[in-house]
mmCIF file of the C-alpha atoms, coordinates in Angstrom:
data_MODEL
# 
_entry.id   MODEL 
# 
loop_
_atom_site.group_PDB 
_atom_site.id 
_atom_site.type_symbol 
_atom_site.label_atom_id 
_atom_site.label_alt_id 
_atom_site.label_comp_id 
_atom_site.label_asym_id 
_atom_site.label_entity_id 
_atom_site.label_seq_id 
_atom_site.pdbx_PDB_ins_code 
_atom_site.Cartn_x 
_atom_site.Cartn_y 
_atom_site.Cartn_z 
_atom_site.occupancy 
_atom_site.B_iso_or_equiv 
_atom_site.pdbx_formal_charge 
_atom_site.auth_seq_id 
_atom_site.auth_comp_id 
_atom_site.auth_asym_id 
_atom_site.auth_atom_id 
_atom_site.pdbx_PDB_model_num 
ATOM 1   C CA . UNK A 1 1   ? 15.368  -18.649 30.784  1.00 0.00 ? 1   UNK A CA 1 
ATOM 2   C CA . UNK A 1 2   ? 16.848  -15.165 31.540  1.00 0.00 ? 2   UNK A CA 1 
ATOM 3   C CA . UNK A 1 3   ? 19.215  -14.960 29.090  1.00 0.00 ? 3   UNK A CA 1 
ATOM 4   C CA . UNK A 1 4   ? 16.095  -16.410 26.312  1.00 0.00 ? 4   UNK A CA 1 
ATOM 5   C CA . UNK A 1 5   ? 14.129  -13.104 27.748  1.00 0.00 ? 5   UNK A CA 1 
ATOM 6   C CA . UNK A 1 6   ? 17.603  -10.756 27.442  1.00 0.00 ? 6   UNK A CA 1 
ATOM 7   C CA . UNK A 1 7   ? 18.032  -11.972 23.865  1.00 0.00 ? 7   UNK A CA 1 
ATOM 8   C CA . UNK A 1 8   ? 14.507  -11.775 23.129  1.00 0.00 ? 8   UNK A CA 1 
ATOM 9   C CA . UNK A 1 9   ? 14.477  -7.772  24.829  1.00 0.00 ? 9   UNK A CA 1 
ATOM 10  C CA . UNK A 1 10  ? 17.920  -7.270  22.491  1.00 0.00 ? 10  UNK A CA 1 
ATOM 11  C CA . UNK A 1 11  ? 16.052  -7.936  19.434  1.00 0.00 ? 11  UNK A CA 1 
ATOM 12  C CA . UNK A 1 12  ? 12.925  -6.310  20.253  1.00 0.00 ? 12  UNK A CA 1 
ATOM 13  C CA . UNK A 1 13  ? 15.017  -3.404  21.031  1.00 0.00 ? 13  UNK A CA 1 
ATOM 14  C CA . UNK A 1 14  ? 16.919  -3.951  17.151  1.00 0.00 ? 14  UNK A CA 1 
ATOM 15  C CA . UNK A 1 15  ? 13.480  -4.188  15.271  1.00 0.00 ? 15  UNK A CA 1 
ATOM 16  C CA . UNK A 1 16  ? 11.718  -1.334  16.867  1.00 0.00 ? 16  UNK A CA 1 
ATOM 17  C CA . UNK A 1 17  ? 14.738  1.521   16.185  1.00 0.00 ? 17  UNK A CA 1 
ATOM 18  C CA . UNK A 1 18  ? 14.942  0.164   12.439  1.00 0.00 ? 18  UNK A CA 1 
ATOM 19  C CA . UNK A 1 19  ? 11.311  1.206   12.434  1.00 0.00 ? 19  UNK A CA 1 
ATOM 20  C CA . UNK A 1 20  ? 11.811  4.618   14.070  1.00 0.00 ? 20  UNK A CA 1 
ATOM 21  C CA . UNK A 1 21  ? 14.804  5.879   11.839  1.00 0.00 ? 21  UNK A CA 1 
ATOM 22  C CA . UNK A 1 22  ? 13.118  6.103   8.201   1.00 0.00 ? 22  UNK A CA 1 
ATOM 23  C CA . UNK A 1 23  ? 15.666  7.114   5.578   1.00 0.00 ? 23  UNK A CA 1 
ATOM 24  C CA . UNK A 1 24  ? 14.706  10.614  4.358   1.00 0.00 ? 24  UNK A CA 1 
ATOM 25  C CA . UNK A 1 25  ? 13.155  9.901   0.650   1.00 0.00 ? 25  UNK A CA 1 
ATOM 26  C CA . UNK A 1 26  ? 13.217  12.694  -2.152  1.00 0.00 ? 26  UNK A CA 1 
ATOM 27  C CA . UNK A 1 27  ? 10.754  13.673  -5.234  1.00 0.00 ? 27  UNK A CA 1 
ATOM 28  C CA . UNK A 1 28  ? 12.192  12.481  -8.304  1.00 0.00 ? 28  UNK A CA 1 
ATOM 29  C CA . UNK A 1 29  ? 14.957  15.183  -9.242  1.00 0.00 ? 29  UNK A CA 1 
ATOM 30  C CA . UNK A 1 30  ? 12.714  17.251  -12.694 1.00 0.00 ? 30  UNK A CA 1 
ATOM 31  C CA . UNK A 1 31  ? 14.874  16.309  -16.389 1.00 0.00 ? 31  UNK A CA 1 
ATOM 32  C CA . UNK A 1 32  ? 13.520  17.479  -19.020 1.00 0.00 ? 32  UNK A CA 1 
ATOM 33  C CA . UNK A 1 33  ? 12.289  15.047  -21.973 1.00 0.00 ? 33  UNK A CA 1 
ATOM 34  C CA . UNK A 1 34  ? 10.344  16.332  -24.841 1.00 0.00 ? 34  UNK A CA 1 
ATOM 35  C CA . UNK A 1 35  ? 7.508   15.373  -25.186 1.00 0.00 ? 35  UNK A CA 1 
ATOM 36  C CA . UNK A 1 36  ? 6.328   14.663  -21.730 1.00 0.00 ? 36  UNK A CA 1 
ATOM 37  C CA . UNK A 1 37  ? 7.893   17.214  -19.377 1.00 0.00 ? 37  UNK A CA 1 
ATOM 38  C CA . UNK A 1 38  ? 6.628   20.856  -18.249 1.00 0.00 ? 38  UNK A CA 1 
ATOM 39  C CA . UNK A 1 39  ? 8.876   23.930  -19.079 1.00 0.00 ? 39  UNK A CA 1 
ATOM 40  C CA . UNK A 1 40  ? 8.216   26.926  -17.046 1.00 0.00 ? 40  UNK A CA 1 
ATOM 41  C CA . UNK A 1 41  ? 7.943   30.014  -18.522 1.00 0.00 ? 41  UNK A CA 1 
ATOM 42  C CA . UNK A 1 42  ? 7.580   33.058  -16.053 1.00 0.00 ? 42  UNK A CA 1 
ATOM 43  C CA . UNK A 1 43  ? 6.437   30.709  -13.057 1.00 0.00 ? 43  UNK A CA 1 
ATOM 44  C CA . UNK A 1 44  ? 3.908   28.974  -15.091 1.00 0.00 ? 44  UNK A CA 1 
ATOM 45  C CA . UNK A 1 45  ? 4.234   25.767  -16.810 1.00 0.00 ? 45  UNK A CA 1 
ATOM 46  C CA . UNK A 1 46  ? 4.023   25.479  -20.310 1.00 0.00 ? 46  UNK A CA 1 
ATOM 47  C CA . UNK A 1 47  ? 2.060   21.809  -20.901 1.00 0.00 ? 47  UNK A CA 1 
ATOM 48  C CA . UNK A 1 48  ? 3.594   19.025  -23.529 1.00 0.00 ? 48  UNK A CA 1 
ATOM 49  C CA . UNK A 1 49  ? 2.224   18.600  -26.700 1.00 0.00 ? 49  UNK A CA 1 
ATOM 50  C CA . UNK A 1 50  ? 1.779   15.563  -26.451 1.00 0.00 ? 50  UNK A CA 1 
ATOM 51  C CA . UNK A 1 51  ? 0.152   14.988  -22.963 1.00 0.00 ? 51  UNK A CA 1 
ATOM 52  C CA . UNK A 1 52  ? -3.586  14.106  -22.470 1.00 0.00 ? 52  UNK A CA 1 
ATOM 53  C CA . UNK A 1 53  ? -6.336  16.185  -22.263 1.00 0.00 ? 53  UNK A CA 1 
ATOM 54  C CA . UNK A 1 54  ? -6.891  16.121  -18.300 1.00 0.00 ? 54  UNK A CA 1 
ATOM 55  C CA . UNK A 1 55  ? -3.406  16.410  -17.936 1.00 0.00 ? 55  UNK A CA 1 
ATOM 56  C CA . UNK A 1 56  ? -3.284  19.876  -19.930 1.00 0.00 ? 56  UNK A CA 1 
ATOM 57  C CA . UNK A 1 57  ? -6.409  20.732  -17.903 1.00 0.00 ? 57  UNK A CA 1 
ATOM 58  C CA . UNK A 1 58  ? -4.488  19.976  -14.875 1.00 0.00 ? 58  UNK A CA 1 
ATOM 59  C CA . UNK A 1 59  ? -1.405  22.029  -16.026 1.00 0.00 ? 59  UNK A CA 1 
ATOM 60  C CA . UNK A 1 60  ? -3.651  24.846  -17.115 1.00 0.00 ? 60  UNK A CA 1 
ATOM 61  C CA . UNK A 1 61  ? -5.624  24.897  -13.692 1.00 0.00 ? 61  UNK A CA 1 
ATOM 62  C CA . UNK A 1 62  ? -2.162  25.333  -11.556 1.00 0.00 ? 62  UNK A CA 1 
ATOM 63  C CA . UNK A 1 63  ? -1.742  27.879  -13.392 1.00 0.00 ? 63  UNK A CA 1 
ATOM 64  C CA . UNK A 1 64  ? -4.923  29.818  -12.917 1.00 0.00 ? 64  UNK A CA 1 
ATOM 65  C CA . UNK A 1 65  ? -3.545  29.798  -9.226  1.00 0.00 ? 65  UNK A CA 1 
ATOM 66  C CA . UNK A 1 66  ? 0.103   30.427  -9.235  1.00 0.00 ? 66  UNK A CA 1 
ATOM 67  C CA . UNK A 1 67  ? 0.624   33.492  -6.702  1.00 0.00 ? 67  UNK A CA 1 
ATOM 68  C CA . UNK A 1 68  ? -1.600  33.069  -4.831  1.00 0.00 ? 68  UNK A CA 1 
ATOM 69  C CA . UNK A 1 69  ? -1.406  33.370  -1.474  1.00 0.00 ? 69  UNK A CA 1 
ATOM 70  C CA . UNK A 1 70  ? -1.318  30.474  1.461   1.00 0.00 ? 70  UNK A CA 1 
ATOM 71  C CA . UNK A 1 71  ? -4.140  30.662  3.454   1.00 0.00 ? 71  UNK A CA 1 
ATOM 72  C CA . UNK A 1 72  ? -5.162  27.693  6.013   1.00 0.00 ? 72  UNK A CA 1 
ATOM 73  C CA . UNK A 1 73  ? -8.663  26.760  4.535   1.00 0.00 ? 73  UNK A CA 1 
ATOM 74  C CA . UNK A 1 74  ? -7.662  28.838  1.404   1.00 0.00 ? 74  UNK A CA 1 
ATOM 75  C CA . UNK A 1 75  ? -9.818  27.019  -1.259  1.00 0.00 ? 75  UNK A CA 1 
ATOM 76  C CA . UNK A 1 76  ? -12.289 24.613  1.029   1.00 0.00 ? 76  UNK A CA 1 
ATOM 77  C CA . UNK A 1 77  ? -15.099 27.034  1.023   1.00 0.00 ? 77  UNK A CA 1 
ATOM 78  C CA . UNK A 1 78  ? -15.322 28.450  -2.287  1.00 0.00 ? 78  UNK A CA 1 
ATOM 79  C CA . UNK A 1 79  ? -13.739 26.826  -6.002  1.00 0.00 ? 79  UNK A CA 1 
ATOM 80  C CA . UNK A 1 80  ? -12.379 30.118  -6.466  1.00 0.00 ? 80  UNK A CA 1 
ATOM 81  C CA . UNK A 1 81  ? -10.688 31.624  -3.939  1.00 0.00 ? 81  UNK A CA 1 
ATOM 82  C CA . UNK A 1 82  ? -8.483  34.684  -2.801  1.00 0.00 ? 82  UNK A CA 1 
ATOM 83  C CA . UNK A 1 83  ? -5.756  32.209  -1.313  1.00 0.00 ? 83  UNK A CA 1 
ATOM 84  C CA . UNK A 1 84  ? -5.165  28.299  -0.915  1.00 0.00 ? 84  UNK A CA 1 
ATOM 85  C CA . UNK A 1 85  ? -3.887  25.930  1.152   1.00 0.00 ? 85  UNK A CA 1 
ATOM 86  C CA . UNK A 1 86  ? -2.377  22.732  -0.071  1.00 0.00 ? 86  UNK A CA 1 
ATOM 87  C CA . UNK A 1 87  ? -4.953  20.901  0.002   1.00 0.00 ? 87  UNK A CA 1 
ATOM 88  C CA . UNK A 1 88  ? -7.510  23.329  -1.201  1.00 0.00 ? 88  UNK A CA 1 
ATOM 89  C CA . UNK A 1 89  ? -4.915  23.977  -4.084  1.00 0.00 ? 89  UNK A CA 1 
ATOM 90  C CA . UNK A 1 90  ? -4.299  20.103  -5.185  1.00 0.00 ? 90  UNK A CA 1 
ATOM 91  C CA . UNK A 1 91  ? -8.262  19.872  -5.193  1.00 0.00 ? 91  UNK A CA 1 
ATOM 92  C CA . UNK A 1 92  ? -8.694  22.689  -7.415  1.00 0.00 ? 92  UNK A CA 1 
ATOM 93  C CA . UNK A 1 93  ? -6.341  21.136  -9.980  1.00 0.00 ? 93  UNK A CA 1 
ATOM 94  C CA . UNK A 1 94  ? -8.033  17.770  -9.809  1.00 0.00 ? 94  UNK A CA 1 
ATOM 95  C CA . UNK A 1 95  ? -11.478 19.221  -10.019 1.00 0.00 ? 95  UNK A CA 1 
ATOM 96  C CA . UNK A 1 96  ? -10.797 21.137  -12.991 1.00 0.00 ? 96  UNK A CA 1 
ATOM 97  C CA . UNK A 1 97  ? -8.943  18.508  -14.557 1.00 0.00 ? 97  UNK A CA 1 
ATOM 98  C CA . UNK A 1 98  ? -12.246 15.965  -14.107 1.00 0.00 ? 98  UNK A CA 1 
ATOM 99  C CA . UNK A 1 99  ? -10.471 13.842  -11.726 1.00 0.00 ? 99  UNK A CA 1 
ATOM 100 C CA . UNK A 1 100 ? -12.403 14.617  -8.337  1.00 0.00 ? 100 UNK A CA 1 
ATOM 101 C CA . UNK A 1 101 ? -15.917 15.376  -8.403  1.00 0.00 ? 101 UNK A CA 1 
ATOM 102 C CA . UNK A 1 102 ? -16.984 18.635  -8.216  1.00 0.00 ? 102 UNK A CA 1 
ATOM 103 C CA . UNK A 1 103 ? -17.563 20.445  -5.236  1.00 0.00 ? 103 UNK A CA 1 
ATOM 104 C CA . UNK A 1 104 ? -15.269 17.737  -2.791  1.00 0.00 ? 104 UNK A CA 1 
ATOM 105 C CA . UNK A 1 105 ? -13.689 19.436  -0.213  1.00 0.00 ? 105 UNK A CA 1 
ATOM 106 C CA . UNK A 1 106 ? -10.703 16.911  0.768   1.00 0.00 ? 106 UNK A CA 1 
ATOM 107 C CA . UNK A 1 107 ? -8.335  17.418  3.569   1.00 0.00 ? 107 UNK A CA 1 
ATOM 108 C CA . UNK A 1 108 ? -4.699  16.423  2.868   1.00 0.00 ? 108 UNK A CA 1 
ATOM 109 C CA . UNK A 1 109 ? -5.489  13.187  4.870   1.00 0.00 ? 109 UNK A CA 1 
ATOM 110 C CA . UNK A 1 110 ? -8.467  12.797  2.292   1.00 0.00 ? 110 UNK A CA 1 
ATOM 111 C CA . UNK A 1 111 ? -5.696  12.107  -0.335  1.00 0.00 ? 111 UNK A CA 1 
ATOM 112 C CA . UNK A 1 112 ? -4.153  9.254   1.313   1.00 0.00 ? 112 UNK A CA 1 
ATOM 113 C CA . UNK A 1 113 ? -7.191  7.363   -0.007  1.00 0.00 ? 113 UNK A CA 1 
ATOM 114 C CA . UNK A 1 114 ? -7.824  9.100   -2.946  1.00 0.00 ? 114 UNK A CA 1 
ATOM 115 C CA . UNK A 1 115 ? -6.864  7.255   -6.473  1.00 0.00 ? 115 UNK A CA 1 
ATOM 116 C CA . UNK A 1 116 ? -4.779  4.087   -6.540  1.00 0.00 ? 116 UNK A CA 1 
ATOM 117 C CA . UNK A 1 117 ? -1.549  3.514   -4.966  1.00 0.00 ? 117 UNK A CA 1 
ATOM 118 C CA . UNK A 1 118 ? 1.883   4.021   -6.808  1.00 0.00 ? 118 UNK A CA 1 
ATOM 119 C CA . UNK A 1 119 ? 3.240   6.465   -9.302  1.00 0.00 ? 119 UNK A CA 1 
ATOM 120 C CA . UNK A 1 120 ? 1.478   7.943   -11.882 1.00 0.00 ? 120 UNK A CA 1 
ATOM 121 C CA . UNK A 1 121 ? 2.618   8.395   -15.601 1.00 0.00 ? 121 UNK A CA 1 
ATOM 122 C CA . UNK A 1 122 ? 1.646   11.938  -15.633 1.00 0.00 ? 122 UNK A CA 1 
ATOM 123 C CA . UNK A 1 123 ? 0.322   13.019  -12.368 1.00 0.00 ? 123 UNK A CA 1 
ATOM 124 C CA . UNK A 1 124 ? 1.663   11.932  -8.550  1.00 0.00 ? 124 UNK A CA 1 
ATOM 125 C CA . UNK A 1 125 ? -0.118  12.996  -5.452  1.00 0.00 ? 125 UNK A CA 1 
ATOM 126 C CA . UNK A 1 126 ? 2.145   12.969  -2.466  1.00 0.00 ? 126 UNK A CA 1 
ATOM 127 C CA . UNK A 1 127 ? -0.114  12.952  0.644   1.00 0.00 ? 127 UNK A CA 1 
ATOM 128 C CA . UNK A 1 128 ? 0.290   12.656  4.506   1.00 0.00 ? 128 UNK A CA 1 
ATOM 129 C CA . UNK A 1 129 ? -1.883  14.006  7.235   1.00 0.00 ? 129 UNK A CA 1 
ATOM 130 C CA . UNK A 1 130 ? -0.804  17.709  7.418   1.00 0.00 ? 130 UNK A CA 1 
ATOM 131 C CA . UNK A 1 131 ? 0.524   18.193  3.406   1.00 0.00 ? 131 UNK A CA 1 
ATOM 132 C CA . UNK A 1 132 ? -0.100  17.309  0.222   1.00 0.00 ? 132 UNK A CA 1 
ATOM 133 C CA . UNK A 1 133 ? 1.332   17.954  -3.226  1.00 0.00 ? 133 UNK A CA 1 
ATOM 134 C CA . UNK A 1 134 ? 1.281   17.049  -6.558  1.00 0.00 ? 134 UNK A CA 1 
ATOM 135 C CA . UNK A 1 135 ? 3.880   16.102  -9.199  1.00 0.00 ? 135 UNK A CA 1 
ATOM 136 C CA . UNK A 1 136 ? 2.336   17.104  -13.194 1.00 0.00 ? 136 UNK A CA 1 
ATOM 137 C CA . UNK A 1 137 ? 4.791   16.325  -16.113 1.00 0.00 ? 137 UNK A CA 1 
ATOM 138 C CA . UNK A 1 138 ? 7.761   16.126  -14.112 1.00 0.00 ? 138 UNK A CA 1 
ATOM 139 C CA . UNK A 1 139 ? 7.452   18.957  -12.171 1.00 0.00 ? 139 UNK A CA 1 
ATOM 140 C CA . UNK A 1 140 ? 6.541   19.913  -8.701  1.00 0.00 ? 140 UNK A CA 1 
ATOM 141 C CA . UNK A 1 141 ? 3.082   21.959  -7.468  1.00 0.00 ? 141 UNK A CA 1 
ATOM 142 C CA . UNK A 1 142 ? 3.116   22.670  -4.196  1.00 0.00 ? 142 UNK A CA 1 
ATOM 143 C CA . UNK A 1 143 ? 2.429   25.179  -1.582  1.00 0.00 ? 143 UNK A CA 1 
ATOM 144 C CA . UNK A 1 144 ? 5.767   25.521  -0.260  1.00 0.00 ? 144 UNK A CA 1 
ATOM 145 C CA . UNK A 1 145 ? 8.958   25.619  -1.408  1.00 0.00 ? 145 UNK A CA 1 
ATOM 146 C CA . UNK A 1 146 ? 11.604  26.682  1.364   1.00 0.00 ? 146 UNK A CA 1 
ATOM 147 C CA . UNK A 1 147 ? 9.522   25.042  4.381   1.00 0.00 ? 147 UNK A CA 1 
ATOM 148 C CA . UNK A 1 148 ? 7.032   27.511  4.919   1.00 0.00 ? 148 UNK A CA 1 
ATOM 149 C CA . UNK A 1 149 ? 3.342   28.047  3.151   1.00 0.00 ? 149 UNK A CA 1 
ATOM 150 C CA . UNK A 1 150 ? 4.181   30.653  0.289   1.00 0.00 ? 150 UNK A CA 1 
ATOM 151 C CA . UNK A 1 151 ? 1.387   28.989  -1.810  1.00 0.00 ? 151 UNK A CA 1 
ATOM 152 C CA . UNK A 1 152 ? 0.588   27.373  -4.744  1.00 0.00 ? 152 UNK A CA 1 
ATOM 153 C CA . UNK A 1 153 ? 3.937   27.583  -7.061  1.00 0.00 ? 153 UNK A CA 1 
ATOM 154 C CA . UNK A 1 154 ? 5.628   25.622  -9.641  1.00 0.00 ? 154 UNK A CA 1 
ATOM 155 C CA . UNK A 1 155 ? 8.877   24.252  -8.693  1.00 0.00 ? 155 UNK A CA 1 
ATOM 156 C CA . UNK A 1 156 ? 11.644  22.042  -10.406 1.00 0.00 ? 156 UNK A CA 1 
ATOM 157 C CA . UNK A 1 157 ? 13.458  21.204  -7.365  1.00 0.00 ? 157 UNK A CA 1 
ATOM 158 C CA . UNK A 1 158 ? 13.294  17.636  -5.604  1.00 0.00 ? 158 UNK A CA 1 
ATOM 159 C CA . UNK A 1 159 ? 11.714  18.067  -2.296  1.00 0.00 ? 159 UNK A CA 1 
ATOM 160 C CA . UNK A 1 160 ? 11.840  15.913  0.635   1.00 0.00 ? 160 UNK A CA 1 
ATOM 161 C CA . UNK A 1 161 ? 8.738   13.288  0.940   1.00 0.00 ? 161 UNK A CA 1 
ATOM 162 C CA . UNK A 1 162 ? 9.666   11.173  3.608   1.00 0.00 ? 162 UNK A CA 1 
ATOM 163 C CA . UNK A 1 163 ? 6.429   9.619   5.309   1.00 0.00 ? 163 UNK A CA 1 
ATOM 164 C CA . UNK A 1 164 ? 4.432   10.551  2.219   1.00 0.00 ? 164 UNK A CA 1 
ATOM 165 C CA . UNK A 1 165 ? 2.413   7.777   0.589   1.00 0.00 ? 165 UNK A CA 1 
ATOM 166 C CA . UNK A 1 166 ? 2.116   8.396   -3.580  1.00 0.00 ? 166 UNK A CA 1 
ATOM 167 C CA . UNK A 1 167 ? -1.541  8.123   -5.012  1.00 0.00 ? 167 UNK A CA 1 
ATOM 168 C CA . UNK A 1 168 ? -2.158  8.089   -8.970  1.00 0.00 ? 168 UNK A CA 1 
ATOM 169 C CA . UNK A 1 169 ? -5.059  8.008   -11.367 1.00 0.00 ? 169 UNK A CA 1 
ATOM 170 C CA . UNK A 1 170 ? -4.615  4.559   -13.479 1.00 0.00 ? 170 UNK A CA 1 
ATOM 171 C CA . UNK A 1 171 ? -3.587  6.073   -17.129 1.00 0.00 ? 171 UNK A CA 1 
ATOM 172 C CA . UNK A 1 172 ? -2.705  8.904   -15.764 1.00 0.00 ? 172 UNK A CA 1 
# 
């Protein structure tokens, strides 16, 4: 019986540290492919000709904020805003690209819910309680970029996502 209850302990032990040491995941490294990928131009992405109508929205509504500052709560209280935080940054896009109703006010934690789960085709939301970012045409908008809030940029660069759950709009 003891050595049932040490093997049992030993295994117990074995299946709880697999669970506790998740592999660190990355964003899909950006390549370009006509057609369907964002070029930056200045900081701002240039959209693909061939990429649908929300999608361009989408694109076109980072860009309205690129610069800005990162302010906790930055974008919660008011659509337009002097500052934004992530989450008040990925809601702005989505609201002006007709894909969360207007005037929501989601919380990064919001977004775990939000959409379907999986990758999209044209737009990824990465979301856990505490950040939340969004892939557009291959490329990354997020609030930081070197660990810190800087806020709402443009980046090309993979990022690390482990413990992030990915959330898409079917079609999209």
């Amino acid at each position: 019986m003891k050595k049932v209850l040490v093997v049992l302990i030993a295994i117990l032990l074995v299946l709880t540290s697999c669970q506790t040491h998740e592999r660190d995941v990355y964003t899909p490294h950006y390549v370009y492919h006509k057609g369907y990928s964002v070029r930056l131009v200045k900081g701002r992405a240039v959209a693909p000709k061939g990429a649908p109508k929300r999608i361009k929205r989408a694109i076109a509504a980072a860009n309205k904020i690129v610069g800005k500052p990162y302010r906790r709560g930055g974008g919660h209280g008011r659509h337009q805003d002097s500052a934004y935080d992530c989450s008040g940054s990925v809601a702005f896009v989505l609201r002006e690209a007709g894909m969360l109703k207007k005037g929501a006010q989601p919380t990064s934690s919001d977004f775990l819910r939000w959409g379907r789960p999986g990758f999209g085709k044209w737009l990824t939301v990465y979301a856990k309680r505490g950040h939340v970012f969004l892939i557009i045409a291959g490329a990354r908008f997020d609030t930081t970029g070197s660990g810190r809030g800087v806020g709402p940029r443009w980046y090309l660069s993979s990022r690390r996502c482990t413990g992030f759950k990915v959330r898409h709009i079917p079609g999209y």
